[in-house]
C-alpha positions as YAML, in Angstrom:
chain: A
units: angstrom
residues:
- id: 1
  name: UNK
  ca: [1.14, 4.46, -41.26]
- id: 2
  name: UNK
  ca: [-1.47, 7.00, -41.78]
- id: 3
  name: UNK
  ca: [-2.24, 8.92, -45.08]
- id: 4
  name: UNK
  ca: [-4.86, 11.87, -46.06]
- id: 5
  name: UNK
  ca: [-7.04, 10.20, -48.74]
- id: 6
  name: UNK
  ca: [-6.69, 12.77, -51.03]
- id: 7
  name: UNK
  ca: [-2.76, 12.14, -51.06]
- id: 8
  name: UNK
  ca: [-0.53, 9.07, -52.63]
- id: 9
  name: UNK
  ca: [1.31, 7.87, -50.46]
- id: 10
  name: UNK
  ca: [4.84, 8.84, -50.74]
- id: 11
  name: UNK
  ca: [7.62, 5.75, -51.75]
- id: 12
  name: UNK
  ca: [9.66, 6.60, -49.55]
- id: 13
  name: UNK
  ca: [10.15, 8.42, -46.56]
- id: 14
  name: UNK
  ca: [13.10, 10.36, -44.19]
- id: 15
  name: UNK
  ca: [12.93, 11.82, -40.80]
- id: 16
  name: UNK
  ca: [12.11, 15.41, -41.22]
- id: 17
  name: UNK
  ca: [9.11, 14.97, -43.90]
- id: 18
  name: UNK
  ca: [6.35, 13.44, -41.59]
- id: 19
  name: UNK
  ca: [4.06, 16.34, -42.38]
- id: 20
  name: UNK
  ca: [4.53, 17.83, -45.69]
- id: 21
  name: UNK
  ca: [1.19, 20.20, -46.60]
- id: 22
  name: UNK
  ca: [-1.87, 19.00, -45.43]
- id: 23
  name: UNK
  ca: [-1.16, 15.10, -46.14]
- id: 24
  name: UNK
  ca: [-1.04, 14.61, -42.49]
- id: 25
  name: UNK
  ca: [1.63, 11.67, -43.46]
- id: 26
  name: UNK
  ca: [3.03, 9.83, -40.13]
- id: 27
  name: UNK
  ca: [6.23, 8.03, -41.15]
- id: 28
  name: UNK
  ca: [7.36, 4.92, -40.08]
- id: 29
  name: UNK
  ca: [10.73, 6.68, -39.34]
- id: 30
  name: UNK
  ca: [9.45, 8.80, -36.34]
- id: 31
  name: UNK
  ca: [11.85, 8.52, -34.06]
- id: 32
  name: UNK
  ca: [9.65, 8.61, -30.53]
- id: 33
  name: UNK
  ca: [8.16, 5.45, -29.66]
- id: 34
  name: UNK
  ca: [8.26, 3.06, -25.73]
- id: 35
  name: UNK
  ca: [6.55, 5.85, -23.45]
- id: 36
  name: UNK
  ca: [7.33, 8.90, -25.51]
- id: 37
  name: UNK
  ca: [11.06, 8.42, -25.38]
- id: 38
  name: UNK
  ca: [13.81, 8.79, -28.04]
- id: 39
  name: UNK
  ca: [15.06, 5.71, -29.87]
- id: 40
  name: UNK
  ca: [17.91, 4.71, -31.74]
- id: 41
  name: UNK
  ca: [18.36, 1.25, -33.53]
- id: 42
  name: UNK
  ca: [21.18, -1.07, -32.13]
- id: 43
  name: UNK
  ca: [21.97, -4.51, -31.71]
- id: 44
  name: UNK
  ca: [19.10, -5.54, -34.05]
- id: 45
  name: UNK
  ca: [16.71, -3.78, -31.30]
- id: 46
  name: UNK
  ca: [15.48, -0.39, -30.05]
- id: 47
  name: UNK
  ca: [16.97, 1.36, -27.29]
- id: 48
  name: UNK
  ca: [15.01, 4.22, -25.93]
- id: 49
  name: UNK
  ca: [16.91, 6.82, -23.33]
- id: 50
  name: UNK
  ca: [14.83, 7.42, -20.01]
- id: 51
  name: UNK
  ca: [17.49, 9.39, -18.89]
- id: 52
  name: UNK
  ca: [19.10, 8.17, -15.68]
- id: 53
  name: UNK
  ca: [18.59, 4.99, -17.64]
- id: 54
  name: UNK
  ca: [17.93, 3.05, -20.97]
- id: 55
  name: UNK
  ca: [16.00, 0.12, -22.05]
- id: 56
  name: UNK
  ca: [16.54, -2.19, -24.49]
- id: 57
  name: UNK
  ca: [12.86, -3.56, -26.07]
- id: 58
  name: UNK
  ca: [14.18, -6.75, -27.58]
- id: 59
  name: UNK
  ca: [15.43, -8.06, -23.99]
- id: 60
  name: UNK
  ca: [12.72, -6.33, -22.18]
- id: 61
  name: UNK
  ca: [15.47, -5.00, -19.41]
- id: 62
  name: UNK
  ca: [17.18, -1.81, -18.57]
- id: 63
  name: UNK
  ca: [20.96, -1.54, -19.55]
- id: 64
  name: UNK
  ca: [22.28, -0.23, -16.30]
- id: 65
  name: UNK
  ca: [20.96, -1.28, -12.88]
- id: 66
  name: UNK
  ca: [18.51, 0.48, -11.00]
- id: 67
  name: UNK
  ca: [20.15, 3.11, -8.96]
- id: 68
  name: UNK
  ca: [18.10, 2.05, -5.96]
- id: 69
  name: UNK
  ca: [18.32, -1.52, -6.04]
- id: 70
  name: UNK
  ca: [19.14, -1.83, -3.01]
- id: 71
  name: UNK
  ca: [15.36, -1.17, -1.70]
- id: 72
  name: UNK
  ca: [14.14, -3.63, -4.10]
- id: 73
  name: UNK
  ca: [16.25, -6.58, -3.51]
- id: 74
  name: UNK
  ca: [13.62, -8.96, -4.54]
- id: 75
  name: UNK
  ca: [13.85, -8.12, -7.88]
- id: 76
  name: UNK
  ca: [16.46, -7.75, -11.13]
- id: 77
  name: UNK
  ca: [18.62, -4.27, -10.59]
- id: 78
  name: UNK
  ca: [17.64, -4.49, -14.70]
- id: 79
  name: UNK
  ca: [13.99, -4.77, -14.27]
- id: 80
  name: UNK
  ca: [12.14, -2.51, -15.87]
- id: 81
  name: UNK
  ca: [9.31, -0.80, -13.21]
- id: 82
  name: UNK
  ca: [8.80, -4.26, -10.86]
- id: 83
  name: UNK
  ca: [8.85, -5.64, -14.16]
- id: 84
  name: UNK
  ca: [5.75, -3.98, -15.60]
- id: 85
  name: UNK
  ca: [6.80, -2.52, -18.95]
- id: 86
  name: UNK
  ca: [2.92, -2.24, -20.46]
- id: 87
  name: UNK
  ca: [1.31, -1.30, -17.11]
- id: 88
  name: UNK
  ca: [4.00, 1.62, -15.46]
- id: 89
  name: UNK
  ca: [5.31, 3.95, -16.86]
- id: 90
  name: UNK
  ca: [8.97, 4.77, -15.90]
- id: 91
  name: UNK
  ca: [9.21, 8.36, -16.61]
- id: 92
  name: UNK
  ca: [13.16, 9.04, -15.79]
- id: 93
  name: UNK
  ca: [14.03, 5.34, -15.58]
- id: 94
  name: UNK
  ca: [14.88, 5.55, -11.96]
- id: 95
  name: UNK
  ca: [12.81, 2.00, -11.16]
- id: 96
  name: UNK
  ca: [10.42, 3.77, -8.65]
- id: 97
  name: UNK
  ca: [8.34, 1.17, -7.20]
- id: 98
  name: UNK
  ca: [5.80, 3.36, -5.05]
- id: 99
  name: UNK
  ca: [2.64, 3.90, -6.86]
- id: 100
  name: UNK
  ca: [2.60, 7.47, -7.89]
- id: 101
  name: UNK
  ca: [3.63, 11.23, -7.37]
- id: 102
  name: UNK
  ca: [1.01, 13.81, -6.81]
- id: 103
  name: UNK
  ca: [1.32, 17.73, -6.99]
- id: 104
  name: UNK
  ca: [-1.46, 19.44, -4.11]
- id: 105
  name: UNK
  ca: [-1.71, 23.14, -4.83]
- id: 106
  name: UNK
  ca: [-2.05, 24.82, -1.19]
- id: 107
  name: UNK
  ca: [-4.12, 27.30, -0.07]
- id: 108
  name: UNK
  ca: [-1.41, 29.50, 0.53]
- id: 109
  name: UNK
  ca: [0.33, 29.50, -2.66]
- id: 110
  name: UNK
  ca: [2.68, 26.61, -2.06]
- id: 111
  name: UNK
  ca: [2.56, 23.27, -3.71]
- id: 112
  name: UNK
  ca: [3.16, 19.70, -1.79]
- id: 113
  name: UNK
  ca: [4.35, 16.97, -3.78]
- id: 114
  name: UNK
  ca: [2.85, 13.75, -2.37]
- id: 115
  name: UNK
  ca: [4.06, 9.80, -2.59]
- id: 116
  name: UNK
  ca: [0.67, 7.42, -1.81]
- id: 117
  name: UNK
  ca: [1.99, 3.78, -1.13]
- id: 118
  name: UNK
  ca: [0.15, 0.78, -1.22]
- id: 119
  name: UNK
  ca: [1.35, -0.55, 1.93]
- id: 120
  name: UNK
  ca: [-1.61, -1.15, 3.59]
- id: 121
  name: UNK
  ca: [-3.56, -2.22, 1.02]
- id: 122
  name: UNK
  ca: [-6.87, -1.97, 1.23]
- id: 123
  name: UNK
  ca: [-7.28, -1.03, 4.75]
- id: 124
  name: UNK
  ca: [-4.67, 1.84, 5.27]
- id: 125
  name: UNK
  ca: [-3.30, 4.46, 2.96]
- id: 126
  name: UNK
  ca: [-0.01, 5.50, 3.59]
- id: 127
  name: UNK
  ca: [1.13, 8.80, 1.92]
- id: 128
  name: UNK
  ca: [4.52, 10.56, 2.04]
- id: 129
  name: UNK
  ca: [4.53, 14.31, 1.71]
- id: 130
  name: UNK
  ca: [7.34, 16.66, 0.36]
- id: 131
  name: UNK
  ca: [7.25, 20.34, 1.14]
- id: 132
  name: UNK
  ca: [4.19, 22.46, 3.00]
- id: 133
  name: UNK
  ca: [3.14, 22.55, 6.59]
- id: 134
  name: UNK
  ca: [3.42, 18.46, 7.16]
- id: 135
  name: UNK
  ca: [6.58, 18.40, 5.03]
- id: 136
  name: UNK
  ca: [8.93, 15.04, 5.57]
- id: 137
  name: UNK
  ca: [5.03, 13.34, 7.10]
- id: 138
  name: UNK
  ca: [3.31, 10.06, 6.75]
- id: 139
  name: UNK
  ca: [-0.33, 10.49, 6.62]
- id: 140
  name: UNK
  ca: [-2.14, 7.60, 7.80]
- id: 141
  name: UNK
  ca: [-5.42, 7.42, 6.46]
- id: 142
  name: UNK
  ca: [-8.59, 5.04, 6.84]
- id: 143
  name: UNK
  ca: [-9.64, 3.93, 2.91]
- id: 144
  name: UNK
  ca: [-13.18, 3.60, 4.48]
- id: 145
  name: UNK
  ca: [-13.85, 6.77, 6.50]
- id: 146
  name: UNK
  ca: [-11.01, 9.08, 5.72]
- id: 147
  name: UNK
  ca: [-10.02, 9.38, 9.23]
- id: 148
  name: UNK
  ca: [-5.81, 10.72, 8.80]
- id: 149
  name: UNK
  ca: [-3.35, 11.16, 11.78]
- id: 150
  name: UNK
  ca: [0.43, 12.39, 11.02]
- id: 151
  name: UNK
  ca: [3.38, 10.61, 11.46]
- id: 152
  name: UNK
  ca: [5.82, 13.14, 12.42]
- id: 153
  name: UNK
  ca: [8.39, 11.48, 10.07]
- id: 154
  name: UNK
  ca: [8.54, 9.54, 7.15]
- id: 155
  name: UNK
  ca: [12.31, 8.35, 7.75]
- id: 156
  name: UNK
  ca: [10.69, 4.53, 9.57]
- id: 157
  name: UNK
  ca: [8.72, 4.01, 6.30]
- id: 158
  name: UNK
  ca: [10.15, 5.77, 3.38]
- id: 159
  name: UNK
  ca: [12.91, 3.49, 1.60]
- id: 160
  name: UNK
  ca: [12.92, 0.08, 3.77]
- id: 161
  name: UNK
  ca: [13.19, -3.01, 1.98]
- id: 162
  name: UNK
  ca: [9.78, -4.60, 3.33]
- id: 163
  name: UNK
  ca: [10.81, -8.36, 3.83]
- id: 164
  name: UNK
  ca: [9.03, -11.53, 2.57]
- id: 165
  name: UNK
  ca: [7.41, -13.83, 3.90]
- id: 166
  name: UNK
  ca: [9.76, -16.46, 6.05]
- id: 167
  name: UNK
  ca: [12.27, -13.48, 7.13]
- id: 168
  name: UNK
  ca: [12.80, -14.39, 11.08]
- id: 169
  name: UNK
  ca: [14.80, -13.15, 13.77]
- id: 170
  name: UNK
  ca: [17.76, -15.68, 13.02]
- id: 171
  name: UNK
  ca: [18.17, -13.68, 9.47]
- id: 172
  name: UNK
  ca: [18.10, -10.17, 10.62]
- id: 173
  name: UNK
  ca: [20.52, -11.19, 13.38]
- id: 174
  name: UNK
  ca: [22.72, -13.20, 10.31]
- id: 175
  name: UNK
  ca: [22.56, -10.02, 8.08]
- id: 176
  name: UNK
  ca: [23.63, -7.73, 11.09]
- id: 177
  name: UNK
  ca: [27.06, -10.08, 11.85]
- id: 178
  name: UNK
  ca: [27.63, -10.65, 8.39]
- id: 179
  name: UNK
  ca: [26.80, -7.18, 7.25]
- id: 180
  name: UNK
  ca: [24.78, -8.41, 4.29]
- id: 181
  name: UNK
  ca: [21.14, -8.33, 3.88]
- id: 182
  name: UNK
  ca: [19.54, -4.67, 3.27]
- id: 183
  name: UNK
  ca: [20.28, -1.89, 6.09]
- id: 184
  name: UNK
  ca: [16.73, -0.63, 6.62]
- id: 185
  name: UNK
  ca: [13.85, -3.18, 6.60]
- id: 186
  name: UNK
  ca: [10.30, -3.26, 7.07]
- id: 187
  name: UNK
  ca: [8.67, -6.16, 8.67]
- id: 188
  name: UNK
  ca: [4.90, -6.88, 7.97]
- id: 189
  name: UNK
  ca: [4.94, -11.09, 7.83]
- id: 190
  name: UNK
  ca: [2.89, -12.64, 9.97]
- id: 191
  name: UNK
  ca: [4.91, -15.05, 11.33]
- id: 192
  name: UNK
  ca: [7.73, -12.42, 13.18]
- id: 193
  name: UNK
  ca: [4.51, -10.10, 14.43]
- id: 194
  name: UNK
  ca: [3.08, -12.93, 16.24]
- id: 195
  name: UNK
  ca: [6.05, -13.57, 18.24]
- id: 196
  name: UNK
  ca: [6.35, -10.01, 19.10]
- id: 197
  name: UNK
  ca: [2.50, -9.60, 20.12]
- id: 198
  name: UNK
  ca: [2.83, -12.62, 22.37]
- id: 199
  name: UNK
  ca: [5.99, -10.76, 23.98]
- id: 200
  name: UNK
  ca: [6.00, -8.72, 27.63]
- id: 201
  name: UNK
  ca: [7.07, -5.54, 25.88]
- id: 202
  name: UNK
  ca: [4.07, -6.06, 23.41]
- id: 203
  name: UNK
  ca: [1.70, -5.99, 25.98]
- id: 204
  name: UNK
  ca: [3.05, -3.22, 28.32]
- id: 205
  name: UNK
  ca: [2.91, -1.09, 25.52]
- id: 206
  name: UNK
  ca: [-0.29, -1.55, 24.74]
- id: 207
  name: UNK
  ca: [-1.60, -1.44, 27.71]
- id: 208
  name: UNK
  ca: [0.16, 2.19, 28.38]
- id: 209
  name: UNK
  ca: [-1.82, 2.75, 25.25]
- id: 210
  name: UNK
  ca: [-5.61, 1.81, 26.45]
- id: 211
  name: UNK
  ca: [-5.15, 3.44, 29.82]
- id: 212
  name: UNK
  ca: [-3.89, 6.52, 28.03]
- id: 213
  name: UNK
  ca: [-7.90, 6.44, 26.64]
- id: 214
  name: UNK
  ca: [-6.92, 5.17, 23.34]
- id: 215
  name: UNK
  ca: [-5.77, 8.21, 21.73]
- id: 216
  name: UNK
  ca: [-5.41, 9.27, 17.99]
- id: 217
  name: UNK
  ca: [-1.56, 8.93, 17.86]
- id: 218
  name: UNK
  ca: [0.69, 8.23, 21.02]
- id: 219
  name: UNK
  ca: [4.47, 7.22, 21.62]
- id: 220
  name: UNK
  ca: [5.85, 4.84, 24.10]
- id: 221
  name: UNK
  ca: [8.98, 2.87, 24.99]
- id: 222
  name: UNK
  ca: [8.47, -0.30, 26.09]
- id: 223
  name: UNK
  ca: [10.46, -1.86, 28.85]
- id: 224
  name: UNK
  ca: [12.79, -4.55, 28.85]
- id: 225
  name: UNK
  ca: [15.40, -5.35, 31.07]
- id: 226
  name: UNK
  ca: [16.71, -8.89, 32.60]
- id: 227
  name: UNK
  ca: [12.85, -9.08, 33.89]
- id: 228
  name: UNK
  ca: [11.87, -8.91, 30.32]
- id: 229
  name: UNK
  ca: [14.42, -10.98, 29.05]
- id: 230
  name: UNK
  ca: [13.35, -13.31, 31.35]
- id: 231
  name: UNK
  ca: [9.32, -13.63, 30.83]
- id: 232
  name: UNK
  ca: [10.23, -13.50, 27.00]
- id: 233
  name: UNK
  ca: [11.79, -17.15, 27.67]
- id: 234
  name: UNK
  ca: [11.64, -19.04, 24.06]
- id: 235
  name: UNK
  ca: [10.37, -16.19, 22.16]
- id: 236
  name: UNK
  ca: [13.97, -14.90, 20.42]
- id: 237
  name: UNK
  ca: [11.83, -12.30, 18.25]
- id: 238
  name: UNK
  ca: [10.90, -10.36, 21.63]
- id: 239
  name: UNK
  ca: [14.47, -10.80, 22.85]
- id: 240
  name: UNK
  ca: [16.31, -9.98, 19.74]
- id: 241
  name: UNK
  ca: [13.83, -6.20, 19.99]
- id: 242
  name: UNK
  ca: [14.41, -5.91, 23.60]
- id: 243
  name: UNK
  ca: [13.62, -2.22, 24.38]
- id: 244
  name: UNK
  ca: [12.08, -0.22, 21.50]
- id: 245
  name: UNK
  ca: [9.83, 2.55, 20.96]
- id: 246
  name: UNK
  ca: [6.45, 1.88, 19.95]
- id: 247
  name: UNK
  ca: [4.19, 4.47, 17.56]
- id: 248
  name: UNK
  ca: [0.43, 4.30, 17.91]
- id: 249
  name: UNK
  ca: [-1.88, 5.36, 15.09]
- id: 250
  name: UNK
  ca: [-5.80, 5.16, 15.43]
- id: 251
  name: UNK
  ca: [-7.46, 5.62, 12.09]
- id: 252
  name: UNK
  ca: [-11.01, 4.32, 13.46]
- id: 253
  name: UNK
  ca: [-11.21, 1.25, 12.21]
- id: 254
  name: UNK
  ca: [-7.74, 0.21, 12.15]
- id: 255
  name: UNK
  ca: [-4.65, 0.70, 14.91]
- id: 256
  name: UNK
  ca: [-1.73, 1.09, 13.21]
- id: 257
  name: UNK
  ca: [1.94, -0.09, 14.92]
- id: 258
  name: UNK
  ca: [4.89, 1.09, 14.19]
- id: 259
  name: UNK
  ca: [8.06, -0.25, 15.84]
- id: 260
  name: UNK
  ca: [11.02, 0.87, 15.23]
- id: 261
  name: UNK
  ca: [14.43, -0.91, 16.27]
- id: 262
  name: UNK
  ca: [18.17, -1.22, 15.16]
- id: 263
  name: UNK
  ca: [20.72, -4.00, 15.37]
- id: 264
  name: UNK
  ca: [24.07, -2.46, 16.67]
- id: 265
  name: UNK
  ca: [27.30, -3.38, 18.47]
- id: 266
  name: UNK
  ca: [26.53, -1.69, 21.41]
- id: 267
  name: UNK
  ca: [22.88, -3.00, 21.50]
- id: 268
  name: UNK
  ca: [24.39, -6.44, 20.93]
- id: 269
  name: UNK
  ca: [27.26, -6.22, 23.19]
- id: 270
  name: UNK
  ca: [27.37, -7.26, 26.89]
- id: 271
  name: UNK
  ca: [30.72, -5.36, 27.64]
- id: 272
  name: UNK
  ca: [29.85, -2.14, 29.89]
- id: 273
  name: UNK
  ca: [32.29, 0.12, 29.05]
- id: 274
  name: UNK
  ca: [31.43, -0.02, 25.40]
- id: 275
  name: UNK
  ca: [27.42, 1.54, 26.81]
- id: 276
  name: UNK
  ca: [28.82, 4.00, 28.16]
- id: 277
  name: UNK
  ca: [31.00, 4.89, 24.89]
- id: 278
  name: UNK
  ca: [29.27, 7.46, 22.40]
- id: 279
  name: UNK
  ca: [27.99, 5.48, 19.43]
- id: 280
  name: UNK
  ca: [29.79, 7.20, 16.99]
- id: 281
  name: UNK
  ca: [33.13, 5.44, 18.47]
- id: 282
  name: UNK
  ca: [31.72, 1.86, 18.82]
- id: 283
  name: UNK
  ca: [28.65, 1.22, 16.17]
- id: 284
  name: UNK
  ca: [29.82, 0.79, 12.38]
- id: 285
  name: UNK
  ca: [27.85, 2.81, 9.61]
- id: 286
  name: UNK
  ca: [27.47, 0.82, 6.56]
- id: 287
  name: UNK
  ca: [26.45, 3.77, 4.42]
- id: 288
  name: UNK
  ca: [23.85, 1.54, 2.12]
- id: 289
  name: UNK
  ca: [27.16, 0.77, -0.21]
- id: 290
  name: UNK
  ca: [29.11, -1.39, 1.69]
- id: 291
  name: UNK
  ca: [29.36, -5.11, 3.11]
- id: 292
  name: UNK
  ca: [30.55, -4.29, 6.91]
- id: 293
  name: UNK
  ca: [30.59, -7.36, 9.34]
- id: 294
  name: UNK
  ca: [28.21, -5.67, 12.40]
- id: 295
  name: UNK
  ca: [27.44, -2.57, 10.73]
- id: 296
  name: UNK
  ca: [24.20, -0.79, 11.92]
- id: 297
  name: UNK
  ca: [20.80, -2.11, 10.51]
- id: 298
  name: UNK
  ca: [17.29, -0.76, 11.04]
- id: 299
  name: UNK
  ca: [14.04, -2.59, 11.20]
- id: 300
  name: UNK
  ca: [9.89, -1.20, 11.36]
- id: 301
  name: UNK
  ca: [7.58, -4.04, 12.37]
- id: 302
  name: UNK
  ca: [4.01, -2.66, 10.53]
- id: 303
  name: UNK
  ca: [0.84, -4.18, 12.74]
- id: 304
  name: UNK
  ca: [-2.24, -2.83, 10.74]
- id: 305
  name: UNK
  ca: [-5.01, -4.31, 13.59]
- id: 306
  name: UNK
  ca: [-8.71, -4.28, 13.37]
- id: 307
  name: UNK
  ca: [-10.72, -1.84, 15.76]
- id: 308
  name: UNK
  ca: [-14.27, -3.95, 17.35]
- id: 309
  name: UNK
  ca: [-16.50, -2.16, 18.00]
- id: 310
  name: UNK
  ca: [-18.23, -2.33, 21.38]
...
């Protein structure tokens, strides 16, 4: 409560009178409070709207779940902001869990609203971009010398589930029978990108990359066949990828890695006729709602690898 000096304070107070003259009185009924949202008084508590949401400050939680849940799975749907209620602010309640929008005004007039990611901590920036000339682009950027090169799409990035630490082959190929698990997921623990550097299609790739000179961004996919299956012997990672395409990214200091794979009936199956079937008739679509045994899942393994100099 603050009062002018030259005023008495009042004895009591409604909504409607905070400022009466020039006694500059703030009431203790002003009804905007938790991030400069409405309130209203329930339960013993206060409830403030958010708008696609609303949360309740004597539990500390939202009252409906997150509407994108399923990309945080780690978490409670209720959670307020990866459970940071004094250090994020959830504008529209919609639990986003990237670090923050920015609005770039272009040079010709347009504006590009821009997502920046902390994915590669504090190596690698990794910002999604809405609208202008690299509209629906990752830019990869070096934190220490600004070097950027363009992924041509953000779809391998943007909303996968990145997995924690102890997620193996065995439990992506579990989720994919099962139909459980999340759809899309992004793979960055150590354990899982091991195996895969140690595999055959690892290294041909890479090596299509250095005798390509290296380049700032290049594509390739890597081969597999029974001959790959074969020298991948005990490594179940490298045989559970098989043939995938690999992204190159060089930042100058780092090489970033993208590959991107999916776990399907007709990847899975050893029947002939079905590869020769269009997808559409033989893969299931879970549609992110759904539990559907073999239903189509999508992984990104992220290698973020140190450049030596010579």
């Amino acid at each position: 409560m603050l009062t002018h000096p030259s005023k008495p304070r009042p004895k009591s107070s409604t909504f409607g009178s905070s400022i009466k003259s020039r006694g500059y009185i703030v009431e203790s009924g002003f009804r905007f409070g938790f991030n400069g949202k409405e309130k209203q008084v329930e339960f013993g508590g206060e409830i403030f709207d958010l708008g696609e949401r609303e949360y309740i400050s004597l539990l500390g939680k939202m009252m409906r779940i997150d509407p994108k849940f399923r990309e945080y799975s780690w978490q409670s749907p209720y959670a307020y902001y990866a459970n940071s209620p004094i250090g994020k602010i959830d504008y529209y309640g919609k639990g986003d869990n990237d670090d923050e929008f920015k609005e770039v005004n272009n040079t010709d007039g347009s504006k590009t609203t821009t997502k920046l990611s902390n994915l590669g901590g504090d190596k690698v920036n990794f910002t999604h971009i809405e609208g202008g000339k690299f509209n629906g682009q990752t830019k990869v950027e070096s934190k220490a010398l600004s070097n950027a090169v363009y992924m041509k799409s953000s779809n391998n990035l943007k909303g996968y589930t990145q997995r924690e630490k102890g997620t193996d082959w065995s439990l992506i190929y579990e989720e994919f029978l099962n139909g459980t698990g999340p759809e899309k997921s992004l793979i960055t623990n150590l354990g899982m990108l091991a195996q895969i550097m140690k595999s055959p299609q690892f290294k041909d790739a890479t090596n299509a990359y250095m005798q390509a000179g290296a380049p700032n961004k290049m594509s390739y996919n890597a081969s597999f066949g029974i001959t790959g299956a074969l020298e991948a012997g005990k490594n179940m990672t490298a045989q559970m990828i098989g043939k995938a395409n690999y992204s190159f990214y060089n930042v100058g200091d780092y090489l970033v890695i993208t590959i991107m794979d999916s776990k399907s009936v007709m990847s899975y199956s050893l029947n002939p006729l079905l590869k020769i079937c269009p997808e559409s008739l033989v893969n299931k679509d879970r549609n992110n709602l759904d539990t559907i045994p073999e239903s189509t899942t999508y992984q990104t393994y992220l290698f973020i690898l140190p450049i030596r100099k010579q």
